[in-house]
DSSP file (Angstrom, degrees, kcal/mol; ACC not computed):
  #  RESIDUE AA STRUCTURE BP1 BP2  ACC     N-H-->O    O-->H-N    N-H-->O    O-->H-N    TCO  KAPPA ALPHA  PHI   PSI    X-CA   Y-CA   Z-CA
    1    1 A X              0   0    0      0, 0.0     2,-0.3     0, 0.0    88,-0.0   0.000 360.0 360.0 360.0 141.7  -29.1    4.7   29.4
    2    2 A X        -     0   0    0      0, 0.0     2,-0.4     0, 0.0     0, 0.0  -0.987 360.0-126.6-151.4 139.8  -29.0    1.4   27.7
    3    3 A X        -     0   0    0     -2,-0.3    81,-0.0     1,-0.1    77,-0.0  -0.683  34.6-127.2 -77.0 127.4  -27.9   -2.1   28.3
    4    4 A X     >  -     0   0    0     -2,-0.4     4,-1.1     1,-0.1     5,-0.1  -0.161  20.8-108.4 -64.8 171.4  -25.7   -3.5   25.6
    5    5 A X  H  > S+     0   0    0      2,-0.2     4,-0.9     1,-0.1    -1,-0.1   0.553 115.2  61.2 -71.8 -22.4  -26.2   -6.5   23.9
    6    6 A X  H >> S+     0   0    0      2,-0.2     3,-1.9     3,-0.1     4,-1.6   0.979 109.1  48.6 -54.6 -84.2  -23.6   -8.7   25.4
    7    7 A X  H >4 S+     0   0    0      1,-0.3     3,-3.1     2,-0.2     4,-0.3   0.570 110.2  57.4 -48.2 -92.1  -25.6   -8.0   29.0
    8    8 A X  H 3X S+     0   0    0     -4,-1.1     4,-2.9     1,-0.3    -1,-0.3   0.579 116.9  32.7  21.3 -67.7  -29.0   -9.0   26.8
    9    9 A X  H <X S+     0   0    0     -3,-1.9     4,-2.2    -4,-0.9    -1,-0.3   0.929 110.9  60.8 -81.1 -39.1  -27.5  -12.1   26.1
   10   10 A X  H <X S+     0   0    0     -3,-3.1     4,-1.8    -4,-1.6     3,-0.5   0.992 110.5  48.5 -43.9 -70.8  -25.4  -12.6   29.4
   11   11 A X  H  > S+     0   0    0      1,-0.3     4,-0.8    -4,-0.3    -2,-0.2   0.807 114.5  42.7 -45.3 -47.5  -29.0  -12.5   31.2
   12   12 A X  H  X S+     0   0    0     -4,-2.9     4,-2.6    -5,-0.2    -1,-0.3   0.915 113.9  52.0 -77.0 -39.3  -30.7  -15.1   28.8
   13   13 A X  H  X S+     0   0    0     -4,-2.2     4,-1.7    -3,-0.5    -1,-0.2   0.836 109.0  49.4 -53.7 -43.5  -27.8  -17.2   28.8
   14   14 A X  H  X S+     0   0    0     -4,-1.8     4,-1.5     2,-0.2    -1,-0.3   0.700 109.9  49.5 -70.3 -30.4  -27.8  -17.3   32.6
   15   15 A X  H  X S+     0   0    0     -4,-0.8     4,-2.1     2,-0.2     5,-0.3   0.941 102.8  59.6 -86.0 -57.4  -31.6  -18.2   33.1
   16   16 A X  H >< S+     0   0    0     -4,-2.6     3,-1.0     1,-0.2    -2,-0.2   0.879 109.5  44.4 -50.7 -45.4  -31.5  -20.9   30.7
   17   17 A X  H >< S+     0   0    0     -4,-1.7     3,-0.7     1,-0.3    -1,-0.2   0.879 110.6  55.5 -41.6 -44.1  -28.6  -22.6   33.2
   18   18 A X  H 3< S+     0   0    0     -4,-1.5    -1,-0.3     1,-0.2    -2,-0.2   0.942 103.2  57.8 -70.3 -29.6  -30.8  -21.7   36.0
   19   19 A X  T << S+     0   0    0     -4,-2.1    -1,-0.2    -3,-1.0    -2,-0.2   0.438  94.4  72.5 -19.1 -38.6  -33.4  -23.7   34.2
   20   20 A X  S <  S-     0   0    0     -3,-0.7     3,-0.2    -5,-0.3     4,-0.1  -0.715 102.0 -67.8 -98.0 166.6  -31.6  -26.9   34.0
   21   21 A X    >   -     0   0    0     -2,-0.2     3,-4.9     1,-0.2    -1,-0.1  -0.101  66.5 -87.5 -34.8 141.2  -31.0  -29.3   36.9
   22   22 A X  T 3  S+     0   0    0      1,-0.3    -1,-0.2   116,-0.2   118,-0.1  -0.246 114.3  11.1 -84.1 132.5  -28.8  -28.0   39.3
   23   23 A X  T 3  S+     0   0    0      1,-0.2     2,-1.3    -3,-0.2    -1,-0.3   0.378  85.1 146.9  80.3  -7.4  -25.1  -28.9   38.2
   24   24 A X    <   -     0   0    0     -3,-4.9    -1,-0.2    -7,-0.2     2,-0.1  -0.482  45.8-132.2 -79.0 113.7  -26.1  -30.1   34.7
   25   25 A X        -     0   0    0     -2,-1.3     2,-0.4    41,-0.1    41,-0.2  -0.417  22.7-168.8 -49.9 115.0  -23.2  -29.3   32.1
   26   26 A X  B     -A   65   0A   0     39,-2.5    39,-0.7    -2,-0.1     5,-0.2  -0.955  19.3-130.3-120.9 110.3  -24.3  -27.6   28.7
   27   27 A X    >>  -     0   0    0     -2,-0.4     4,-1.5    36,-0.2     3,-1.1  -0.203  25.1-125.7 -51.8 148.5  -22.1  -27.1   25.5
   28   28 A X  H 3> S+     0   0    0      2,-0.2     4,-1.8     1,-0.2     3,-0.2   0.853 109.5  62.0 -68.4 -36.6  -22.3  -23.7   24.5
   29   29 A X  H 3> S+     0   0    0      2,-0.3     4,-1.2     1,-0.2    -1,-0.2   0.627 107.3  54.1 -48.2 -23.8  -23.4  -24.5   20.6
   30   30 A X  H <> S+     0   0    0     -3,-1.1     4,-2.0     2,-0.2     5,-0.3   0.959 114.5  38.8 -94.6 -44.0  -26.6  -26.1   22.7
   31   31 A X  H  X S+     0   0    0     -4,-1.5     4,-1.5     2,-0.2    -2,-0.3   0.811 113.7  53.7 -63.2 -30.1  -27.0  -22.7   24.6
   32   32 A X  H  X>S+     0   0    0     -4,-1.8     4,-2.0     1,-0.2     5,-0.6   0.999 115.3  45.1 -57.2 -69.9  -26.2  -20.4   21.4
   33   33 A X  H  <5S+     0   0    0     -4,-1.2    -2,-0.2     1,-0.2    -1,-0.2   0.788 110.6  46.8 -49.4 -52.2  -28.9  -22.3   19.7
   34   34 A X  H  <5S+     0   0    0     -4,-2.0    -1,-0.2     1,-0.1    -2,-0.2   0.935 121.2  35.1 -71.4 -51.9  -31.5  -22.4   22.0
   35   35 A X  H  <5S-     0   0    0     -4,-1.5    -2,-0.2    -5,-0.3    -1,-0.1   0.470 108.6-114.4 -83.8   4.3  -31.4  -18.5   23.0
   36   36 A X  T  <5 +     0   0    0     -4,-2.0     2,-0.8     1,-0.3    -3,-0.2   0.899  63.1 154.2  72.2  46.9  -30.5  -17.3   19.3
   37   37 A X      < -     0   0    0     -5,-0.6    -1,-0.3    -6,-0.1     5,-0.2  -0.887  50.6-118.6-107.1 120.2  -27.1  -16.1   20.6
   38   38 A X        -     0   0    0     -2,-0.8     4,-0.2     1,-0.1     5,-0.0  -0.510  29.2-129.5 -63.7 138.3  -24.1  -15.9   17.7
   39   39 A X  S >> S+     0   0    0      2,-0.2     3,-1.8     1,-0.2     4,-1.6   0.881 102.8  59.2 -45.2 -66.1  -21.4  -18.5   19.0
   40   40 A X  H 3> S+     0   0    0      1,-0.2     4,-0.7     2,-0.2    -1,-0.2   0.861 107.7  51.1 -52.4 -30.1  -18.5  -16.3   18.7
   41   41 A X  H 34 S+     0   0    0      1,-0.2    -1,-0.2     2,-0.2    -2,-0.2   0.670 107.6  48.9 -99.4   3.4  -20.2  -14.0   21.0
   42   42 A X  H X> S+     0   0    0     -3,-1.8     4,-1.9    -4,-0.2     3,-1.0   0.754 101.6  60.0 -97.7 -12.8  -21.1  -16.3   23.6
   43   43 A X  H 3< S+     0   0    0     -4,-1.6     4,-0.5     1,-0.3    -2,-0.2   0.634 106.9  44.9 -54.6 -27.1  -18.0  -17.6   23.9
   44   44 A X  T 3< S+     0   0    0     -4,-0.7    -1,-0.3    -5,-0.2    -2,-0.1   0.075 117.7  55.3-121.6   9.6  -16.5  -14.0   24.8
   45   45 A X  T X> S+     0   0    0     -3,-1.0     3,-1.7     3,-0.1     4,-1.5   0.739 107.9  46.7 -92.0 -71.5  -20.0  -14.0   27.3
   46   46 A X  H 3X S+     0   0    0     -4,-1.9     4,-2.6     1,-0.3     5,-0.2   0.758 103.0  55.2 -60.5 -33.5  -19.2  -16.9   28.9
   47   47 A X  H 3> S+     0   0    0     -4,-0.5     4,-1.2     1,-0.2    -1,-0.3   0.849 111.5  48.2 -89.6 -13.6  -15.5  -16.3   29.7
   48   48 A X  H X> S+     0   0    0     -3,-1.7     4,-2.5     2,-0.2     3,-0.8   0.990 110.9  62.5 -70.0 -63.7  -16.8  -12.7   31.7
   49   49 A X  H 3<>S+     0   0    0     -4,-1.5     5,-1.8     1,-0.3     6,-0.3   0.896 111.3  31.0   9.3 -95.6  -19.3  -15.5   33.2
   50   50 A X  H 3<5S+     0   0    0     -4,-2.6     3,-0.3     4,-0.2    -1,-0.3   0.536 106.9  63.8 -79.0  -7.4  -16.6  -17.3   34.7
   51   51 A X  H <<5S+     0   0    0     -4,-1.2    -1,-0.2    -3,-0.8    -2,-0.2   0.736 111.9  48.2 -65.6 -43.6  -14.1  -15.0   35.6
   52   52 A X  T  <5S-     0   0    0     -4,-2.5    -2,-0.2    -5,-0.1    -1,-0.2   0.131 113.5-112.6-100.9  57.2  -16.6  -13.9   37.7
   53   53 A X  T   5S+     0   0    0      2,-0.3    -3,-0.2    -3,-0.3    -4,-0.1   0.463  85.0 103.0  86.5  12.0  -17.7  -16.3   39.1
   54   54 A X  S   <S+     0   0    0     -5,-1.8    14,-2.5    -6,-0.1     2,-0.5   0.634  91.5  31.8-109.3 -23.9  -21.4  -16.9   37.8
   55   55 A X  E     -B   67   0A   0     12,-0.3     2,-0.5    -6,-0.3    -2,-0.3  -0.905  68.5-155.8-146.1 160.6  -20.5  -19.8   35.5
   56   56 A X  E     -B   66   0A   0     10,-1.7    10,-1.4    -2,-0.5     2,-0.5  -0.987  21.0-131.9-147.3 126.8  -17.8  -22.4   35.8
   57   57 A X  E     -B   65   0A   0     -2,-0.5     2,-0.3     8,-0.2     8,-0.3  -0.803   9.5-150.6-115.0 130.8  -16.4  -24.3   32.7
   58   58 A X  E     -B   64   0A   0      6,-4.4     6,-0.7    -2,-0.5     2,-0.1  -0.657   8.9-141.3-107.3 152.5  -15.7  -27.7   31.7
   59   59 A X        -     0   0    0     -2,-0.3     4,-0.2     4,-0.2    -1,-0.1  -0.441  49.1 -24.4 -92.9 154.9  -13.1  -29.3   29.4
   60   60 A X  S >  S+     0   0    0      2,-0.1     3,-5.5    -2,-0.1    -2,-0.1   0.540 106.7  28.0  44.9-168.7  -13.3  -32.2   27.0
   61   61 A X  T 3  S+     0   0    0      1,-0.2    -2,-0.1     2,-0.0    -1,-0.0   0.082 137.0   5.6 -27.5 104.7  -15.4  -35.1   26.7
   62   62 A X  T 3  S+     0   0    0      1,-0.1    -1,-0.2    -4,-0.1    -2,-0.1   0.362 101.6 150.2 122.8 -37.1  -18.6  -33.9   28.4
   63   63 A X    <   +     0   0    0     -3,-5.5     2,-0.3    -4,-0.2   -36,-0.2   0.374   3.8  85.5 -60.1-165.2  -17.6  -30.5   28.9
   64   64 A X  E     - B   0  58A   0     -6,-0.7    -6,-4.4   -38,-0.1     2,-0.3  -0.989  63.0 -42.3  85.1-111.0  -19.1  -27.1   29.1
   65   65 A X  E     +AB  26  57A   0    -39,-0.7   -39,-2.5    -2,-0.3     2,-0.3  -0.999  38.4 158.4-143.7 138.9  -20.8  -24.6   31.5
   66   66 A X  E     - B   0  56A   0    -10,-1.4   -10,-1.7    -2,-0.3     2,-0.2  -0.781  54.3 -71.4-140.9 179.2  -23.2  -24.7   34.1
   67   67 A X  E     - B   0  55A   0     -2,-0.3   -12,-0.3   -12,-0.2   -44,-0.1  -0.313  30.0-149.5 -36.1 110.9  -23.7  -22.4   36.7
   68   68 A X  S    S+     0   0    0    -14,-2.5     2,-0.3    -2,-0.2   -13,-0.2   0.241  78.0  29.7-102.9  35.3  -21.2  -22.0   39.5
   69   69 A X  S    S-     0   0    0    -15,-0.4    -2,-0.1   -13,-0.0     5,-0.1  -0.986 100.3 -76.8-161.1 158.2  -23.5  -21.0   42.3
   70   70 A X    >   -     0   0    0     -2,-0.3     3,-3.0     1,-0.2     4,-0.3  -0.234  45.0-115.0 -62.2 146.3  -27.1  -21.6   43.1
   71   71 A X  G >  S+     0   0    0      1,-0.2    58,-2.5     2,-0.1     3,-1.1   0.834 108.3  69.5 -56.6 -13.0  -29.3  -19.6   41.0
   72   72 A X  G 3  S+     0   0    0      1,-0.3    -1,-0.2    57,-0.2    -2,-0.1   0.722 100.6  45.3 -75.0 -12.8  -30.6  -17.7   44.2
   73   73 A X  G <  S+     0   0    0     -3,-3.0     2,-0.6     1,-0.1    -1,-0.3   0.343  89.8  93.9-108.2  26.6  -27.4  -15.9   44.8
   74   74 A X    <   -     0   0    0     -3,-1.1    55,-0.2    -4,-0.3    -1,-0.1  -0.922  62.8-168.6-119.8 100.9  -26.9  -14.9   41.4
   75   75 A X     >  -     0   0    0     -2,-0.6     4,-1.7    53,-0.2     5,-0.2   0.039  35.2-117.1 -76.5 161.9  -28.4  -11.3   40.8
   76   76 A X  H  > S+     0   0    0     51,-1.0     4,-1.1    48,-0.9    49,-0.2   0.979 118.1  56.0 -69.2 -39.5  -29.0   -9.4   38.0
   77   77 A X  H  > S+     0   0    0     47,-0.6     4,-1.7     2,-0.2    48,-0.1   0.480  98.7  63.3 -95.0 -29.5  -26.6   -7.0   39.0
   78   78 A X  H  > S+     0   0    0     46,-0.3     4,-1.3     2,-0.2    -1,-0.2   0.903 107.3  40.1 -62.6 -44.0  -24.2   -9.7   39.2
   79   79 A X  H  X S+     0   0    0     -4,-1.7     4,-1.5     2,-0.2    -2,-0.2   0.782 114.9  57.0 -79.4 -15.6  -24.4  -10.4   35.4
   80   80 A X  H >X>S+     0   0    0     -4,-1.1     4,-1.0    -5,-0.2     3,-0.9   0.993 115.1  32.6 -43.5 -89.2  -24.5   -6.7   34.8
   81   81 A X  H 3X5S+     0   0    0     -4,-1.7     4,-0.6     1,-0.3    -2,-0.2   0.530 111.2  65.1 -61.1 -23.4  -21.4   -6.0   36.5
   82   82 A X  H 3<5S+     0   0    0     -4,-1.3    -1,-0.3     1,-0.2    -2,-0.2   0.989 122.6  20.6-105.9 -69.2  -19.9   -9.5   35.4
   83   83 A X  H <<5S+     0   0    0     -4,-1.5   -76,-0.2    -3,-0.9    -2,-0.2   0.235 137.5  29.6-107.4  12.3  -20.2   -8.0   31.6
   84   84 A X  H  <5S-     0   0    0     -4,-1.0     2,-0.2     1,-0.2    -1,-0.2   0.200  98.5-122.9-120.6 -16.3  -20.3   -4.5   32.0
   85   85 A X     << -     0   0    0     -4,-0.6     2,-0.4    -5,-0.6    -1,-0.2  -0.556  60.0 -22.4  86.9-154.4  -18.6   -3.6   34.9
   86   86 A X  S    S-     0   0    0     -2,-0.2     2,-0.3     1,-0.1    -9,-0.0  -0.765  74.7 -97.5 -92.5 135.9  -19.9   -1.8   37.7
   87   87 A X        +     0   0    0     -2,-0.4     2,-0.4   -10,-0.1    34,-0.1  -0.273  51.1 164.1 -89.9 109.0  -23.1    0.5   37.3
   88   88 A X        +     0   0    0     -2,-0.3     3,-0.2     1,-0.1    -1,-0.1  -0.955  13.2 179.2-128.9 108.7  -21.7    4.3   36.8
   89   89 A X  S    S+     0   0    0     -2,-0.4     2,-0.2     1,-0.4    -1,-0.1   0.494  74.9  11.0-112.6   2.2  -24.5    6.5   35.5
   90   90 A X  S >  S-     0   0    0      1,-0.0     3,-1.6    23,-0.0    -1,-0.4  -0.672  77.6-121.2-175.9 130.5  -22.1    9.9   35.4
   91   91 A X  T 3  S+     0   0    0      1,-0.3     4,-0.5    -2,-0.2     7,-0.2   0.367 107.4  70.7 -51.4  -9.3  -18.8    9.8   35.8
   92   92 A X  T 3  S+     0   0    0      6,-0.2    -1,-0.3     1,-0.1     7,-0.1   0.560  91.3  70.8 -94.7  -2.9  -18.8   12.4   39.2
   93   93 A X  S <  S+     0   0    0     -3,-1.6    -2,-0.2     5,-0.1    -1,-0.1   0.872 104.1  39.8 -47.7 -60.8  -20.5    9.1   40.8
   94   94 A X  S    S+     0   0    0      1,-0.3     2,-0.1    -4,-0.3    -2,-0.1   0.825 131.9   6.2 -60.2-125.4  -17.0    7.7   40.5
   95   95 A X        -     0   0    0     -4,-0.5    -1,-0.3     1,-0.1     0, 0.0  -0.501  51.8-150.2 -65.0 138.7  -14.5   10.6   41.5
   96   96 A X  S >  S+     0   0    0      1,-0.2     3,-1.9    -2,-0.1     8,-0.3   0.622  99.9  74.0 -79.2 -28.4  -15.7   13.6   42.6
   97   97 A X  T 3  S+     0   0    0      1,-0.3    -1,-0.2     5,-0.1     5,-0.2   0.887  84.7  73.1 -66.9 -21.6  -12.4   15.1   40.9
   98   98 A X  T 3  S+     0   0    0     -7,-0.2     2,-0.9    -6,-0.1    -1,-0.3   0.796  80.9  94.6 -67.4 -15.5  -14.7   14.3   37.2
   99   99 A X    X   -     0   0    0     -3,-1.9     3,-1.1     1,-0.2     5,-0.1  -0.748  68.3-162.9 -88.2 118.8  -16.6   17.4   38.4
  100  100 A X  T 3  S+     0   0    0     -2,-0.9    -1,-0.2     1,-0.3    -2,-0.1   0.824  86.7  57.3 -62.3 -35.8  -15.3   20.5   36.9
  101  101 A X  T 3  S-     0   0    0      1,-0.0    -1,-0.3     0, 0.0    -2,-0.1   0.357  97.2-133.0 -68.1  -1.1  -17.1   22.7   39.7
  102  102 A X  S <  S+     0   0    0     -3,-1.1     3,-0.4    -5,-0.2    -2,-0.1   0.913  70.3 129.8  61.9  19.3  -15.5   21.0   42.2
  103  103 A X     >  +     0   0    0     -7,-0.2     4,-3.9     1,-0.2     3,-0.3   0.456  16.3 103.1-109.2  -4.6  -19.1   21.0   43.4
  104  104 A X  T  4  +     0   0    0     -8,-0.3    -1,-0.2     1,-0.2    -2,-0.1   0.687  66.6  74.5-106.8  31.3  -20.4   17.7   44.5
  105  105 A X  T  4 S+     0   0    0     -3,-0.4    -1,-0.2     1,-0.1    -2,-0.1   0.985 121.3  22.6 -45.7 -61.8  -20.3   17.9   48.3
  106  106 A X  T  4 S+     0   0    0     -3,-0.3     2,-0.7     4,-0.1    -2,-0.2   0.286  85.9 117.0-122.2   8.6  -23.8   20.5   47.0
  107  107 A X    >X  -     0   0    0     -4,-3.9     3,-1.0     1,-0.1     4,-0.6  -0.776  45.8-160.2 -93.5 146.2  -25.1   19.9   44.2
  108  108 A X  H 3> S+     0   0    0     -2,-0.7     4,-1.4     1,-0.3    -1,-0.1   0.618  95.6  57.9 -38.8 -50.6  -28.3   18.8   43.6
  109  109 A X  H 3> S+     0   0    0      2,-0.2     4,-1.1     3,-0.2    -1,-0.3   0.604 114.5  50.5 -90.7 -24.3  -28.2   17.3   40.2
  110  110 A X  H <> S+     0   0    0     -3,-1.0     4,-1.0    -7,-0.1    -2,-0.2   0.973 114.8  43.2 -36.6 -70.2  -25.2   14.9   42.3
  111  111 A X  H  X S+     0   0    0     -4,-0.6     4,-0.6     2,-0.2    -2,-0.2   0.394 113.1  45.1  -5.5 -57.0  -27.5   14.3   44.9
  112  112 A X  H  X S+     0   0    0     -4,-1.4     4,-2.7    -5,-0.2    -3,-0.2   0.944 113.9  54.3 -73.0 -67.9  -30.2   13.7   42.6
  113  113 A X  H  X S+     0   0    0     -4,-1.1     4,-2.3     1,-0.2    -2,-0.2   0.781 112.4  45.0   5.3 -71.1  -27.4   11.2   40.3
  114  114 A X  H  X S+     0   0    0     -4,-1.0     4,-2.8     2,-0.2    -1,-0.2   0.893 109.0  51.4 -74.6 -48.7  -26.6    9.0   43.4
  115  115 A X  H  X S+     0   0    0     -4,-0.6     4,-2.0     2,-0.2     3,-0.5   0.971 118.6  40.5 -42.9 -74.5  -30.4    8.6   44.6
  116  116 A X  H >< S+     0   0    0     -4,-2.7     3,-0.5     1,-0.2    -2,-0.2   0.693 122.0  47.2 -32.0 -72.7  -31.2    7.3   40.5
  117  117 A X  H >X S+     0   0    0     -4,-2.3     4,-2.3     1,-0.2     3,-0.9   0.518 108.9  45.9 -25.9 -70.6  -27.9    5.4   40.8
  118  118 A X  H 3X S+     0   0    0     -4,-2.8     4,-1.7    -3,-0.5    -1,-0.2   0.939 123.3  48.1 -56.2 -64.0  -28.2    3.5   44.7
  119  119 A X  H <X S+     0   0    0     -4,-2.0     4,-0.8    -3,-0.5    -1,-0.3   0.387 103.4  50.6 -44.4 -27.7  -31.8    2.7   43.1
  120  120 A X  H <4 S+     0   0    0     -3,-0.9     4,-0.3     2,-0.2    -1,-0.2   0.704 115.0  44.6-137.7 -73.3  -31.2    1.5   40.0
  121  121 A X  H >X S+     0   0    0     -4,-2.3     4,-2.8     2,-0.2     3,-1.1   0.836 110.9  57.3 -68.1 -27.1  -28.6   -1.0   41.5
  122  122 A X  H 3< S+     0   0    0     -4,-1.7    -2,-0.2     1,-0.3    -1,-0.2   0.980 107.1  52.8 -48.7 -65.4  -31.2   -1.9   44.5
  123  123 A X  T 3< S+     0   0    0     -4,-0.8     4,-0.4     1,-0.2    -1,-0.3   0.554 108.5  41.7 -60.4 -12.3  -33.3   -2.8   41.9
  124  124 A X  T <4 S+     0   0    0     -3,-1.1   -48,-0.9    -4,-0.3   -47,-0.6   0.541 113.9  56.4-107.2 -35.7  -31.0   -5.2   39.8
  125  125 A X  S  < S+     0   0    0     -4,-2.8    -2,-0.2   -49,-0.2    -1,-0.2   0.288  92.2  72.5 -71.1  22.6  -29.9   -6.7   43.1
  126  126 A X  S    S+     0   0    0     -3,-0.2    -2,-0.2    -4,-0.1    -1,-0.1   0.906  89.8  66.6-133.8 -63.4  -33.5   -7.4   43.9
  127  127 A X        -     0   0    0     -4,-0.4   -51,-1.0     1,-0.1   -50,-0.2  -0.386  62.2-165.8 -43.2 141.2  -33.8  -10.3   41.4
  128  128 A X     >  -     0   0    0    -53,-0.2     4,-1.4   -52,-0.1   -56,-0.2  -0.530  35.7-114.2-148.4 175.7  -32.2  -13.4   41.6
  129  129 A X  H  > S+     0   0    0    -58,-2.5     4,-0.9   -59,-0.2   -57,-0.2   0.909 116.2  53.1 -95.7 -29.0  -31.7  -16.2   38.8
  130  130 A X  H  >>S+     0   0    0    -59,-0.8     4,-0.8     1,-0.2     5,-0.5   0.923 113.3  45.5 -71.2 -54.2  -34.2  -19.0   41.1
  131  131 A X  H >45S+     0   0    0    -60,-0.2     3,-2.3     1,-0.2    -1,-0.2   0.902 114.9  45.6 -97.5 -49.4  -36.9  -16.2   41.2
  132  132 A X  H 3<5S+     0   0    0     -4,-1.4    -1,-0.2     1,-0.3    -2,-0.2   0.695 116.8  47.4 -84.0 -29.7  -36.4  -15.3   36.8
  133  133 A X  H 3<5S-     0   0    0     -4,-0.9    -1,-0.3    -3,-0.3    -2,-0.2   0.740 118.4-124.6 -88.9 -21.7  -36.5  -19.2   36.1
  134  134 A X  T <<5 +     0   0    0     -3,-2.3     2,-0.2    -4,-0.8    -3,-0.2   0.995  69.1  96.8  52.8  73.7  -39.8  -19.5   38.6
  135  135 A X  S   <S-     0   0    0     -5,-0.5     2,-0.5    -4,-0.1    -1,-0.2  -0.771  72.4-125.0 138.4 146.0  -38.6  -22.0   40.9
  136  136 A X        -     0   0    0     -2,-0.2     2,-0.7    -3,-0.1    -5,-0.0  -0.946  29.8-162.0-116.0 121.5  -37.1  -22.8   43.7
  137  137 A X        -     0   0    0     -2,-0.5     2,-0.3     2,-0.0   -65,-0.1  -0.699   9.9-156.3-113.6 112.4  -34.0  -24.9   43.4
  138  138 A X        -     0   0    0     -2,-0.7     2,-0.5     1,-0.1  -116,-0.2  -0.530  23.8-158.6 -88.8 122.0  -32.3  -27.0   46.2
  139  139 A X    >   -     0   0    0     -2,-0.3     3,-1.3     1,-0.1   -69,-0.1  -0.941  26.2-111.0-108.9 111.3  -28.8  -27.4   45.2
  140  140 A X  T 3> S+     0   0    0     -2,-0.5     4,-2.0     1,-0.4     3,-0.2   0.341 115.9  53.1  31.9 -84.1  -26.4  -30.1   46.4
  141  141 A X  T 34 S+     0   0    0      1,-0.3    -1,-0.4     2,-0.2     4,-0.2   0.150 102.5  56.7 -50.9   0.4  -24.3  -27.7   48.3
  142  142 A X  T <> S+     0   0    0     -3,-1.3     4,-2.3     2,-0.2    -1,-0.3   0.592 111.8  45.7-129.5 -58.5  -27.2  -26.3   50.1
  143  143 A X  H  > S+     0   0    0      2,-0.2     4,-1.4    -3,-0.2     3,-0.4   0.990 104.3  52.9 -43.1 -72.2  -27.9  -29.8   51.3
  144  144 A X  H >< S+     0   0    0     -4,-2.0     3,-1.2     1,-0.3     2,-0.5   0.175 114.4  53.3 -25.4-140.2  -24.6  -31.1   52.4
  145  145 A X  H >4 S+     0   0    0      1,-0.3     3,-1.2    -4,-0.2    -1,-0.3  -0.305 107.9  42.5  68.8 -95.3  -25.0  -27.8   54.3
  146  146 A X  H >< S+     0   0    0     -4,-2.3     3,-4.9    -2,-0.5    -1,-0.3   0.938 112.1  62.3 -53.1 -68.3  -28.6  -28.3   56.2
  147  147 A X  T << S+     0   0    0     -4,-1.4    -1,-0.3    -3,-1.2    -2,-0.2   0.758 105.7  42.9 -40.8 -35.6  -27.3  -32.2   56.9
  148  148 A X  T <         0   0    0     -3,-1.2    -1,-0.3    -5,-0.3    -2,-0.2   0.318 360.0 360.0 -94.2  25.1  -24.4  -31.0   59.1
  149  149 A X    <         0   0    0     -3,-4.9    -2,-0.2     0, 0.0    -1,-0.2   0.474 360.0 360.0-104.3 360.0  -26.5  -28.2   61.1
């Protein structure tokens, strides 16, 4: 198993945002540059980014991407799935019908599958973009938030 290079670059892309002040807007040419990511292919990063929901994009004068959630709810497993889809490490994981035995009510090597699998993702949800960046970041919306409890 291996990550592609789009996720590679999704992850570095994402930490440098989590890096800057919370809400600051970055042209993408300033993120290609800084994390040695070819343009054309962070542009096609970014737009998985922000279709789901991890990055939020600005227009015009000013514009680019920053981060559209605080970096603490933003998982590994989120930018995984963002640009890879969902984490499927044998296709009888999925549908049981993908098993030609008909078999994975009881087999073992299923059994075994689903354990790696449940872990695997445990473990990529177990990191956050505040914890990767080293810092803890209090974001706008988090105030507002504490000020009306």
């Amino acid at each position: 198993m291996r990550l592609n290079q789009a996720t590679d670059y999704a992850f570095r892309a994402v930490l440098y945002l989590a890096q800057l002040p919370p809400g600051e807007v970055v042209e993408a040419q300033v993120i290609a540059g800084n994390q040695c990511i070819p343009m054309r292919f962070l542009l096609k990063i970014l737009r998985l980014l922000t279709k789901a929901g991890i990055v939020d994009s600005y227009r015009g004068v000013g514009g680019g991407y920053a981060l559209a959630r605080d970096p603490q709810e933003i998982t590994l497993l989120d930018v995984l799935t963002a640009v890879e889809g969902p984490v499927q490490i044998n296709r009888c994981l999925v549908d049981p019908a993908f098993c030609n035995r008909q078999a994975t009510s009881h087999c073992a090597v299923h059994r075994a599958l689903e354990s790696i699998q449940d872990t695997l993702i445990q473990q990529f949800q177990k990191y956050n973009f505040a914890q990767l960046a080293g810092k803890r970041l209090k974001w706008p919306a988090a105030e507002k938030e504490q000020a009306r409890v």
